[in-house]
C-alpha positions as CSV (number, residue, x, y, z in Angstrom):
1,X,0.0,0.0,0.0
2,X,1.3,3.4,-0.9
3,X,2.3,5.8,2.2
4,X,0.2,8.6,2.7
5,X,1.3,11.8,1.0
6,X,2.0,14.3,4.2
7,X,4.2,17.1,5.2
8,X,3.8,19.9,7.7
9,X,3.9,23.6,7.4
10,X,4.8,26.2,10.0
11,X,3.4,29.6,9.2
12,X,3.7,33.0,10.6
13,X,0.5,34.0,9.4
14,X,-2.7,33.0,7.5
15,X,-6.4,34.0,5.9
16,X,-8.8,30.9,6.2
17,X,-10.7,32.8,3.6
18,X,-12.9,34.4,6.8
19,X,-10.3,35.3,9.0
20,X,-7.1,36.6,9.5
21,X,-4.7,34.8,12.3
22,X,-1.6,36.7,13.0
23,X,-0.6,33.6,15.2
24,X,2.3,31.5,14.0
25,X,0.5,28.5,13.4
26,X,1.5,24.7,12.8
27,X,-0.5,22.7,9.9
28,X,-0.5,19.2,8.9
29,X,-1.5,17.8,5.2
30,X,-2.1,14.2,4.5
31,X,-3.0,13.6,0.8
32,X,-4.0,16.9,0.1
33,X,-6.1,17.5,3.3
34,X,-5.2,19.5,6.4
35,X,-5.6,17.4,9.1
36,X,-4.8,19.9,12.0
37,X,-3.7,23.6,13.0
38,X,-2.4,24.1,16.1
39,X,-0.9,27.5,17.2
40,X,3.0,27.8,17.5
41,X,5.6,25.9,16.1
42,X,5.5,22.2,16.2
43,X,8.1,21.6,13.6
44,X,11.1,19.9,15.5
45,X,8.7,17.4,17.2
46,X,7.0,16.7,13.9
47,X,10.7,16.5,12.1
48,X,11.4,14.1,15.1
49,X,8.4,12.1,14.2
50,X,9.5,11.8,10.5
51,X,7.3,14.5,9.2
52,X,9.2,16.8,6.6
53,X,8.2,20.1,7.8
54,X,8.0,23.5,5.7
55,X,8.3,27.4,6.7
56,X,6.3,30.0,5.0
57,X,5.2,33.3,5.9
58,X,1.9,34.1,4.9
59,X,-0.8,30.9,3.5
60,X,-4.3,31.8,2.3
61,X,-7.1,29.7,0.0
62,X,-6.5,29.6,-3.7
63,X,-8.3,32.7,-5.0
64,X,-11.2,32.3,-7.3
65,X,-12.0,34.7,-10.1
66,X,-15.9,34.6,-10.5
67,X,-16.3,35.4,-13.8
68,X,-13.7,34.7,-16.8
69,X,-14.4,33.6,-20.9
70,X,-11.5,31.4,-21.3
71,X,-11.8,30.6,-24.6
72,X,-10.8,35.0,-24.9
73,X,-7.1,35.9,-24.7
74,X,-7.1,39.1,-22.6
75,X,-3.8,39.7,-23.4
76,X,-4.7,40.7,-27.0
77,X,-5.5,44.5,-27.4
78,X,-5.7,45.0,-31.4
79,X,-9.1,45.2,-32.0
80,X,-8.8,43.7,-35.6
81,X,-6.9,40.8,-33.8
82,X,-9.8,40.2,-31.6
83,X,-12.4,39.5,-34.2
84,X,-10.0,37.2,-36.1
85,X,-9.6,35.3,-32.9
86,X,-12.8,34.6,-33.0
87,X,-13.3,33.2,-36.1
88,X,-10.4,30.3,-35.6
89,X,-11.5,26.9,-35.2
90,X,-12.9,25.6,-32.6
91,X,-9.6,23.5,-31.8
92,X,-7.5,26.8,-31.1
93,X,-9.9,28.1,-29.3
94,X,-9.8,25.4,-27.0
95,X,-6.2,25.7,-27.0
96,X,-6.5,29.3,-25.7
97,X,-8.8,28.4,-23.3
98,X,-6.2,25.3,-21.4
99,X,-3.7,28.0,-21.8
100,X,-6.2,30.5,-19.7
101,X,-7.1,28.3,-17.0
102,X,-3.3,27.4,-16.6
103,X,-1.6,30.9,-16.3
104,X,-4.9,31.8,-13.9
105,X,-3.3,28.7,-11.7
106,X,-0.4,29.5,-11.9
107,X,-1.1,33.4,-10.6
108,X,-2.7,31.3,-7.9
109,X,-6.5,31.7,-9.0
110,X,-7.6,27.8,-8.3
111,X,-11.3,28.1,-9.3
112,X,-13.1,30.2,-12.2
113,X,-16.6,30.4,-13.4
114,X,-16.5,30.7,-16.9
115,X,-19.2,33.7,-18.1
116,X,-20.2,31.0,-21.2
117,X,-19.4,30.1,-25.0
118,X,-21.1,29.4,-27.9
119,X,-19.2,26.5,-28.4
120,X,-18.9,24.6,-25.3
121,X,-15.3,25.0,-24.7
122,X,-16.3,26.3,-21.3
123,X,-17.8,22.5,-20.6
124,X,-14.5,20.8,-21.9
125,X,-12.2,22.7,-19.6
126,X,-14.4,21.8,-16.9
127,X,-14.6,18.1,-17.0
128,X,-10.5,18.7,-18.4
129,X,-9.7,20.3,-14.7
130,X,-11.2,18.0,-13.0
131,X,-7.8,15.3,-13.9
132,X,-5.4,15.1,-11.2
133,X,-2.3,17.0,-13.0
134,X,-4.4,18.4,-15.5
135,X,-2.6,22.1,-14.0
136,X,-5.4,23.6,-14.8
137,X,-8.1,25.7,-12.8
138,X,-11.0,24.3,-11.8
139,X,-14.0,25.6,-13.7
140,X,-17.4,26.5,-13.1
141,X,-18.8,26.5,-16.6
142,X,-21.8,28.4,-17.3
143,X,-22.1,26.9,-20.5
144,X,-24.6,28.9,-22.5
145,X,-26.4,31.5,-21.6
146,X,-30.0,32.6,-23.4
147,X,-30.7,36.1,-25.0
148,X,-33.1,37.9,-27.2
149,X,-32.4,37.4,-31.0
150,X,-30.8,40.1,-32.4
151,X,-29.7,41.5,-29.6
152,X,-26.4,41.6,-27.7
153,X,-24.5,38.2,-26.5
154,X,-24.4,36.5,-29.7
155,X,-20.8,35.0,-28.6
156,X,-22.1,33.3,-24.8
157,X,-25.9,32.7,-25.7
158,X,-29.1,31.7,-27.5
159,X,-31.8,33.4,-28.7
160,X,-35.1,32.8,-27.2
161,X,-38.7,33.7,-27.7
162,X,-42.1,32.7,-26.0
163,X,-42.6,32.2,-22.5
164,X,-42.6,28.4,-23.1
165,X,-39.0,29.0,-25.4
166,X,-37.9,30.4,-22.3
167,X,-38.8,27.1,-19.9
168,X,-37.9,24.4,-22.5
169,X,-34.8,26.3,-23.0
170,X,-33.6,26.9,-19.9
171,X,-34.7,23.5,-18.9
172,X,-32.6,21.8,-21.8
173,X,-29.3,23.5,-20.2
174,X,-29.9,23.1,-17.0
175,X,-28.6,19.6,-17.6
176,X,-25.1,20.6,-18.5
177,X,-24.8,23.8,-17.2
178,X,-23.0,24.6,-13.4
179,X,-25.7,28.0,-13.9
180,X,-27.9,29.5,-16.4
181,X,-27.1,32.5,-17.8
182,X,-29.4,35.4,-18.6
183,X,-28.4,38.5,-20.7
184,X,-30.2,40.9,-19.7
185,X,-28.6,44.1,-21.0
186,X,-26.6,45.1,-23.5
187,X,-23.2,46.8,-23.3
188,X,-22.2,50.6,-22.5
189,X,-22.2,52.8,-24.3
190,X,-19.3,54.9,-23.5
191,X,-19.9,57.4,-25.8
192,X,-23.0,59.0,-24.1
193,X,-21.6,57.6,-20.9
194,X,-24.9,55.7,-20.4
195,X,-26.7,52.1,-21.3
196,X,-28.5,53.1,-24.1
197,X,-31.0,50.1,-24.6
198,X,-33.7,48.2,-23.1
199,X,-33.7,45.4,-20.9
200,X,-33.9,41.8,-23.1
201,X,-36.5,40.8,-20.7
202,X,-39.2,42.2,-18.5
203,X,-39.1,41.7,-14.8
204,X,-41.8,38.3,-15.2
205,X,-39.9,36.9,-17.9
206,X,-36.8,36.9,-15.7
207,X,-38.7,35.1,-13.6
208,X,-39.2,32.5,-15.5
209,X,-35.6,31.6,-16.1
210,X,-35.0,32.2,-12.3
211,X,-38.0,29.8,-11.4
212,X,-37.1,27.2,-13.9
213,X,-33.5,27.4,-13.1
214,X,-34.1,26.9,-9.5
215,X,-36.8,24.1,-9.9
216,X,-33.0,22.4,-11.9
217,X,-31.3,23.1,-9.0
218,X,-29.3,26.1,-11.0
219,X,-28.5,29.6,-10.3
220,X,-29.3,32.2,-12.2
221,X,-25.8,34.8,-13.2
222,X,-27.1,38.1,-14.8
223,X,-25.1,39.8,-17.5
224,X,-26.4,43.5,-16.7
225,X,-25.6,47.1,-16.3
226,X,-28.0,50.2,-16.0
227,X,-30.7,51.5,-13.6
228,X,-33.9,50.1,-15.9
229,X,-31.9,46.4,-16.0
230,X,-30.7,46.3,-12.5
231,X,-33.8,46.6,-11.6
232,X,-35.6,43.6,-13.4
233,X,-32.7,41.6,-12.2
234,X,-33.4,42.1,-8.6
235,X,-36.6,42.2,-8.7
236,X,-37.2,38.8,-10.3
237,X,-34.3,37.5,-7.9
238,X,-31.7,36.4,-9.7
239,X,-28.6,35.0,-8.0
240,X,-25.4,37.3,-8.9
241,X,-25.6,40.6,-10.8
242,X,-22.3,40.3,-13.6
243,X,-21.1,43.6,-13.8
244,X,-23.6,46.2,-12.5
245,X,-22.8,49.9,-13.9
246,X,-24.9,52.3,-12.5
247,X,-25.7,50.5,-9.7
248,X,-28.0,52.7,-6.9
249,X,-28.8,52.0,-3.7
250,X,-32.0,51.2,-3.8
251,X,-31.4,48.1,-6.3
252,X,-28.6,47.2,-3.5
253,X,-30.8,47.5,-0.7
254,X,-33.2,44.9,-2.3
255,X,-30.0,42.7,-3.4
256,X,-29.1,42.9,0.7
257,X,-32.9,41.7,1.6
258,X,-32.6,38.5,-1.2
259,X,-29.0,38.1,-0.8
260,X,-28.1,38.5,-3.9
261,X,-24.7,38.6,-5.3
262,X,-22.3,41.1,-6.9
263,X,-19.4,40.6,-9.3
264,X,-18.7,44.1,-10.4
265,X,-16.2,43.5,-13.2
266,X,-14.2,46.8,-12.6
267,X,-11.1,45.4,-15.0
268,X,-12.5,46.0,-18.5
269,X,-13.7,49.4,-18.0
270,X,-10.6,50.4,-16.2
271,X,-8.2,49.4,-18.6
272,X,-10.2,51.3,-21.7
273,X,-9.7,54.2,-19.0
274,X,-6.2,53.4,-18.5
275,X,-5.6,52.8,-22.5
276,X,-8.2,55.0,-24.3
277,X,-5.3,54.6,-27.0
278,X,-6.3,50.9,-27.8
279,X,-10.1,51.7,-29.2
280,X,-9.2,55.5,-29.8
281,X,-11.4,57.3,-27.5
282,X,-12.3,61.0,-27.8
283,X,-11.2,63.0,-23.9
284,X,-15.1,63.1,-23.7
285,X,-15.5,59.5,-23.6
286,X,-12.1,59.1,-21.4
287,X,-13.9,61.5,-19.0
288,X,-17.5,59.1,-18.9
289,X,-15.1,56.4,-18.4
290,X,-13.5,58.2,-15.5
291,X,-17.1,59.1,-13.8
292,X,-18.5,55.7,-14.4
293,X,-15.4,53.9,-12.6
294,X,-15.8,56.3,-9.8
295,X,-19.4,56.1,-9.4
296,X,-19.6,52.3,-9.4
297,X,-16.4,52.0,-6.1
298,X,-18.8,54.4,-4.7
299,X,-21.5,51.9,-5.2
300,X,-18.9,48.9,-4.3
301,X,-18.2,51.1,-0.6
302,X,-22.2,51.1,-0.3
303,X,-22.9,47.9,-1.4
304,X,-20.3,46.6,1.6
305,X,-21.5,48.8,4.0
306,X,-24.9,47.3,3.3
307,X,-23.7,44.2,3.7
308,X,-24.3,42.8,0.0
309,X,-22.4,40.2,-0.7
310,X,-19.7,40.4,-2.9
311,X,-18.2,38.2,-5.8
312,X,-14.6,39.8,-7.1
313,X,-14.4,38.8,-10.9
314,X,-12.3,39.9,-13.8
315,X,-14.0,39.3,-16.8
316,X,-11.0,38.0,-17.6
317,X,-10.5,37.8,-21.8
318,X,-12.3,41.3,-22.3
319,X,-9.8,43.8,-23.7
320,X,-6.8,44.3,-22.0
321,X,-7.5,42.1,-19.0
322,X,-5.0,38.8,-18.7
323,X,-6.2,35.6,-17.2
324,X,-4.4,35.2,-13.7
325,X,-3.2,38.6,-13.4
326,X,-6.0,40.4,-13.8
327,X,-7.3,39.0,-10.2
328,X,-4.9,41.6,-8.7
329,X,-5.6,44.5,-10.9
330,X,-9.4,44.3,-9.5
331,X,-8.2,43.4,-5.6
332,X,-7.1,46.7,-6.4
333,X,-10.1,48.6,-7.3
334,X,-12.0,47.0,-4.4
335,X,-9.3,48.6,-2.1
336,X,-9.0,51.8,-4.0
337,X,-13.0,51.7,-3.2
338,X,-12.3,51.7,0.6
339,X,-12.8,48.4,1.6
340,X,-10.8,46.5,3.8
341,X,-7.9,44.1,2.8
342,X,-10.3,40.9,5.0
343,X,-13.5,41.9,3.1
344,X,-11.7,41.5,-0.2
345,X,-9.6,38.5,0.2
346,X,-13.1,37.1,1.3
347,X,-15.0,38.2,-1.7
348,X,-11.5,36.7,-3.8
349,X,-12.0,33.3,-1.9
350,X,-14.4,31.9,0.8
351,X,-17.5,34.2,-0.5
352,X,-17.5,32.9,-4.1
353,X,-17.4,29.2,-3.1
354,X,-20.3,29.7,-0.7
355,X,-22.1,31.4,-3.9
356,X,-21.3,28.0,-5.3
357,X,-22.7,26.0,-2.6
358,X,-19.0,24.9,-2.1
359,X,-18.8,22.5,0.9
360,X,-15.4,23.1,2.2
361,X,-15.3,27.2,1.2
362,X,-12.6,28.1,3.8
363,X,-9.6,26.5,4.9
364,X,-10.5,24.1,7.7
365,X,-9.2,20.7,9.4
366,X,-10.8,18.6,7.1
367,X,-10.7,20.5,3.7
368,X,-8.6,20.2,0.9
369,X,-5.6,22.0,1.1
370,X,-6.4,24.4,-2.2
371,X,-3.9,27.1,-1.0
372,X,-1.5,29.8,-2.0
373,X,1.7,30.6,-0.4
374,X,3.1,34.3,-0.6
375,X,6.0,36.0,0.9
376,X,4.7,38.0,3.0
377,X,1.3,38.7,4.3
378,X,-1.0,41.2,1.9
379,X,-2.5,42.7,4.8
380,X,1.1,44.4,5.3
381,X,1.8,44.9,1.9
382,X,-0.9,44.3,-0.9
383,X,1.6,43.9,-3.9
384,X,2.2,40.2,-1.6
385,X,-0.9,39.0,-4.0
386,X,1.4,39.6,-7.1
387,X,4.2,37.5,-5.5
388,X,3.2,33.7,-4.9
389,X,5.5,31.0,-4.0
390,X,3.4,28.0,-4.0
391,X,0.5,26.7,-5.2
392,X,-1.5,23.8,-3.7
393,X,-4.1,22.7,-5.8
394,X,-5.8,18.8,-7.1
395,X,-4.7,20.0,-10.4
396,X,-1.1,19.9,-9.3
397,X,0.3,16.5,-8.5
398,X,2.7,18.6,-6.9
399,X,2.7,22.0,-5.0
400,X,3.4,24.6,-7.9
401,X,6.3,26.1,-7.6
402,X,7.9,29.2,-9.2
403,X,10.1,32.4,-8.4
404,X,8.3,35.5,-7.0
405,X,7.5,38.2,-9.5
């Protein structure tokens, strides 16, 4: 019979993905589960015993980026490069999508939920992940999503009509899907500085996917943005609100009473802020960009204060914004909002997996040790999130190692 896989780790300080504990603690891992924590040093008497004992300074859960398109490269800013992505085969498409889900472990982002495809690349990557070794994130694949025809979300959805197109529709992916996604809006336009359209649904047709979606056992992630939209999505309860400019409070305040989710997506709009060079925006429409980033941390502050909870998510693939590395780019924007460093790292980690219904969604005796190590805690330094030295993950036969950035 093989031995059991174990080792020990001493660490000055840790985030269980609710909590911080400044204590130097002493943890043991037997094939990929912590088995204890007891506080102080343990590690001669375990090194006695035949344990091989670690050091690190600062362990925390594997972050989790709740909403990516892996089958996008992010990295890719040339809008005429974009669109010719797009039309590759579904092969290399699939090929960009391992490559996503591996540099996103390797930044130490262990779980995504993919934000849907057309092609069902999202579901491949999922069942992929799931191989010991496969170094891959685990995903959380939305699948497809369902839209209006001609409307916006042609590349994550299909079109539906009727009432009964609706249920039969939503049904039909229910089977495959981790969540069924509704788009519910279309994109900003930055120009005006406003969403311009209607919503794709009224407040009872929402209702229907929610209602149908729930009777699966299926939540319900909203594509949306703009006051009119927001406020069909709350009020026919959907699950998590994707992206959410111009929030207001009183959309948030009914979010708080169904506990409904946030994943504000600040990344894409930020970096067409940041780069107004890459789509050639006028100073106008770099000044709406400006307001709108500033008006929705306002709304992120609220919305904390409230006590909605909160879902940190990328968007990964969008213009400018990297799988992996754009997890610390939107840390970022929640802290440049004014919340705390414990409030994000839970929305980056133990809030998303209870979203999820995750069973173990913390780091507990008895859960699997899905962890990052950094060099030093981000609660002294935030810039630690950029510098991981270890990932542990089921995707990794072995911890992942590499050199700090």
């Amino acid at each position: 019979m093989k031995p059991p896989d174990r080792f020990a780790l001493v660490v000055d300080e840790w985030f269980d993905g609710d909590d911080r504990h400044t204590r130097r603690s002493t943890m043991t891992i037997v094939d990929g589960i912590l088995t204890a924590v007891s506080a102080g040093d343990h590690g001669d008497v375990l090194t006695t015993q035949g344990w091989p004992v670690e050091h690190a300074s600062f362990i925390m859960p594997g972050l989790v980026d709740a909403h990516v398109h892996l089958f996008l490269d992010g990295a890719t800013t040339d809008s005429k490069l974009r669109s010719q992505h797009l039309k590759q085969p579904v092969a290399a498409l699939t090929e960009t999508a391992r490559r996503s889900a591996a540099q996103a472990l390797a930044c130490g982002v262990t779980s995504v939920r993919d934000g849907g495809d057309r092609f069902g690349i999202n579901h491949r990557l999922r069942d992929e992940a799931r191989w010991r070794g496969s170094g891959l994130a685990q995903v959380r694949s939305v699948g497809l999503g369902v839209k209006r025809a001609t409307r916006y979300g042609a590349f994550m959805a299909k079109d539906v009509g009727d009432d009964d197109s609706i249920r039969n529709s939503v049904r039909d992916l229910a089977a495959g899907n981790d969540e069924i996604k509704l788009i519910l809006t279309g994109i900003i336009d930055f120009d005006a500085g406003a969403v311009t359209d209607e919503p794709q649904f009224t407040v009872d047709e929402a209702r229907i996917v929610v209602d149908v979606a729930h009777a699966a056992g299926r939540k319900v992630m909203t594509h949306c943005s703009g006051a009119a939209g927001l406020a069909v999505a709350a009020g026919a309860g959907v699950d998590s609100i994707e992206h959410g400019f111009f929030m207001e409070r009183a959309t948030l305040a009914m979010m708080r009473e169904k506990d409904l989710a946030w994943t504000p997506t600040f990344c894409p709009v930020h970096f067409q802020w940041a780069h107004p060079e890459a789509i050639g925006w006028s100073a106008p429409t770099v000044g709406h960009l400006r307001g709108i980033l500033d008006a929705h941390a306002e709304h992120l502050r609220i919305a904390h204060e409230m006590g909605v909870r909160l879902l940190v998510g990328t968007d990964a693939g969008s213009m400018g914004v990297e799988h992996g590395l754009a997890i610390f780019d939107e840390i970022e924007r929640f802290l440049e909002a004014g919340l705390p460093m414990a409030a994000v790292l839970r929305a980056a980690t133990s809030e998303p997996r209870r979203h999820f219904a995750d069973a173990q969604p913390v780091l507990a005796v008895g859960s699997s040790f899905e962890a990052v190590q950094l060099q030093s805690s981000p609660f002294m330094d935030p810039q630690a999130l950029r510098r991981a030295e270890r990932v542990w993950s089921p995707a990794i036969r072995d911890s992942l190692q590499h050199a700090a950035a």
